[in-house]
C-alpha positions as CSV (number, residue, x, y, z in Angstrom):
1,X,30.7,-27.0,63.3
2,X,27.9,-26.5,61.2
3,X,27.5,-27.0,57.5
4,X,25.8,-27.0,54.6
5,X,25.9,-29.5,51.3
6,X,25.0,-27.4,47.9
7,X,24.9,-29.6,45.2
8,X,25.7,-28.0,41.7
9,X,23.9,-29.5,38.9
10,X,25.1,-29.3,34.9
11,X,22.3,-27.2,32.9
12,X,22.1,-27.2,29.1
13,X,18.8,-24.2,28.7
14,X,18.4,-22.0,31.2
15,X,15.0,-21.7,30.6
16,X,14.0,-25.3,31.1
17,X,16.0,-25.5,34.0
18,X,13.2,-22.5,35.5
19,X,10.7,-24.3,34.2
20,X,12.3,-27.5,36.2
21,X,13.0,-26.3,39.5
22,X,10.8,-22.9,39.6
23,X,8.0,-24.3,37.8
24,X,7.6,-28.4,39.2
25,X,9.7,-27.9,42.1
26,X,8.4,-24.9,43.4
27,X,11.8,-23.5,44.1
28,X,12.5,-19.6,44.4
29,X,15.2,-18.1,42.2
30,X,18.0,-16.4,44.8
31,X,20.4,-15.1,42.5
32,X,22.1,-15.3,38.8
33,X,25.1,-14.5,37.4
34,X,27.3,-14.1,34.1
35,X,30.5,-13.1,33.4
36,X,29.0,-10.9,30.2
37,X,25.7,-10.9,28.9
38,X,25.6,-14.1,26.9
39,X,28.0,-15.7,28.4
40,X,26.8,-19.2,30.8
41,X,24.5,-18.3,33.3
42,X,25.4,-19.9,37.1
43,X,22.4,-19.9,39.5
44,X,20.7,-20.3,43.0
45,X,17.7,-21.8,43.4
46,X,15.8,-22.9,47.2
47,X,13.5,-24.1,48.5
48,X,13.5,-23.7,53.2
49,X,17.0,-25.4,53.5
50,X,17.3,-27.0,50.4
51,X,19.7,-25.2,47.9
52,X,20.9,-26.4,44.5
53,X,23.3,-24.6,42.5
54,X,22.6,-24.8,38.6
55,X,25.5,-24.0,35.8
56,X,25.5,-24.1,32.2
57,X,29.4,-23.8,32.6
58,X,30.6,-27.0,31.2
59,X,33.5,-27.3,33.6
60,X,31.8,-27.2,36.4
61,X,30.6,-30.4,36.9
62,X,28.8,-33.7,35.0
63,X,25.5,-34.3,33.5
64,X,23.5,-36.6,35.0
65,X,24.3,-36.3,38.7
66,X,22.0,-38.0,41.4
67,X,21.5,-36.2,45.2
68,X,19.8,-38.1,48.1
69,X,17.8,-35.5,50.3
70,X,16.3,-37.2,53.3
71,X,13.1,-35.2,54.4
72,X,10.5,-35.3,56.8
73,X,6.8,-35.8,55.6
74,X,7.7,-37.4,52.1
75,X,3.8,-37.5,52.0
76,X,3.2,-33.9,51.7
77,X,5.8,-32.8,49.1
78,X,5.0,-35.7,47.3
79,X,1.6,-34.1,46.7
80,X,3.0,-31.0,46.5
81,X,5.1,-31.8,43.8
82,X,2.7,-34.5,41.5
83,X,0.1,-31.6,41.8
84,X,1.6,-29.7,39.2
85,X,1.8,-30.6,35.9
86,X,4.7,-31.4,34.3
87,X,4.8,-33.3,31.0
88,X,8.2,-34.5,31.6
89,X,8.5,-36.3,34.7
90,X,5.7,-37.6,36.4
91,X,7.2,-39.4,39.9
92,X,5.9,-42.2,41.8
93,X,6.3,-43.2,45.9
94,X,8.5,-46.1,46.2
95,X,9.5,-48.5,48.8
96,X,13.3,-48.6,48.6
97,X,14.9,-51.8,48.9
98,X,16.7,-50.4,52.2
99,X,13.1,-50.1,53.8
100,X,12.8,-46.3,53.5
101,X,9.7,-44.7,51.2
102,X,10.9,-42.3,48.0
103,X,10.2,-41.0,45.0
104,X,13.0,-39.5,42.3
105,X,12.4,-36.3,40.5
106,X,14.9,-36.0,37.0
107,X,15.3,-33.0,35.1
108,X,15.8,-32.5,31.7
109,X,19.6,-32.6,31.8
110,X,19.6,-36.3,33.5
111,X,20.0,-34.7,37.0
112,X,18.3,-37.2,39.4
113,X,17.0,-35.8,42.5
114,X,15.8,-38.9,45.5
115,X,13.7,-37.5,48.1
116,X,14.0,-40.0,50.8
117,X,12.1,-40.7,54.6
118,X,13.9,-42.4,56.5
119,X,11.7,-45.5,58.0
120,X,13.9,-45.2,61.2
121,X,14.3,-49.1,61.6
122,X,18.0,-48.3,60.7
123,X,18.3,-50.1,57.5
């Protein structure tokens, strides 16, 4: 069986959310969509295999959720990422205390996103 996590994150402004995950993160808008024209936009953003879903719908899920993304070549996208400049989060490479290197990206909701490579020495 194959399968496919999609985390949803809680928004609060649609347009820093863009600025967020289009902007810093580099991520490409797939889709959008509201019931009526101002009502609470629900969207898709990606970025290769990673997908996020992003909701201003309050029911749909909490504030200040956290998603661990194991990736290969944390190096790269951690360049990738600090290149650009973004006044409100400005991440740093870590060594975990299970071994493994990281950094954490959080967006302006409290939404905490851990990009993870995995050492391999299986801690």
């Amino acid at each position: 069986m194959k399968c496919q996590t999609i985390p949803v994150f809680r928004i609060f402004d649609e347009m820093r959310a863009k600025e967020f995950y289009l902007g810093f993160l580099n991520m490409t808008l797939d889709w959008e969509h509201r019931f009526a024209p101002e009502a609470p936009v629900y969207m898709q953003v990606s970025k290769g295999d990673l997908v996020f879903h992003l909701s201003e719908h309050s029911g749909d899920c909490t504030p200040g959720s956290k998603v661990f993304i194991n990736v290969q070549d944390l190096d790269t996208l951690f360049a990738e990422i600090s290149s650009r400049p973004y006044k409100y989060n400005q991440p740093a490479l870590e060594l975990a205390p299970w071994g493994d290197r990281c950094f954490t990206v959080t967006d302006l909701f409290s939404n905490r996103i851990l990009f993870n490579e995995p050492s391999g020495k299986g801690n």
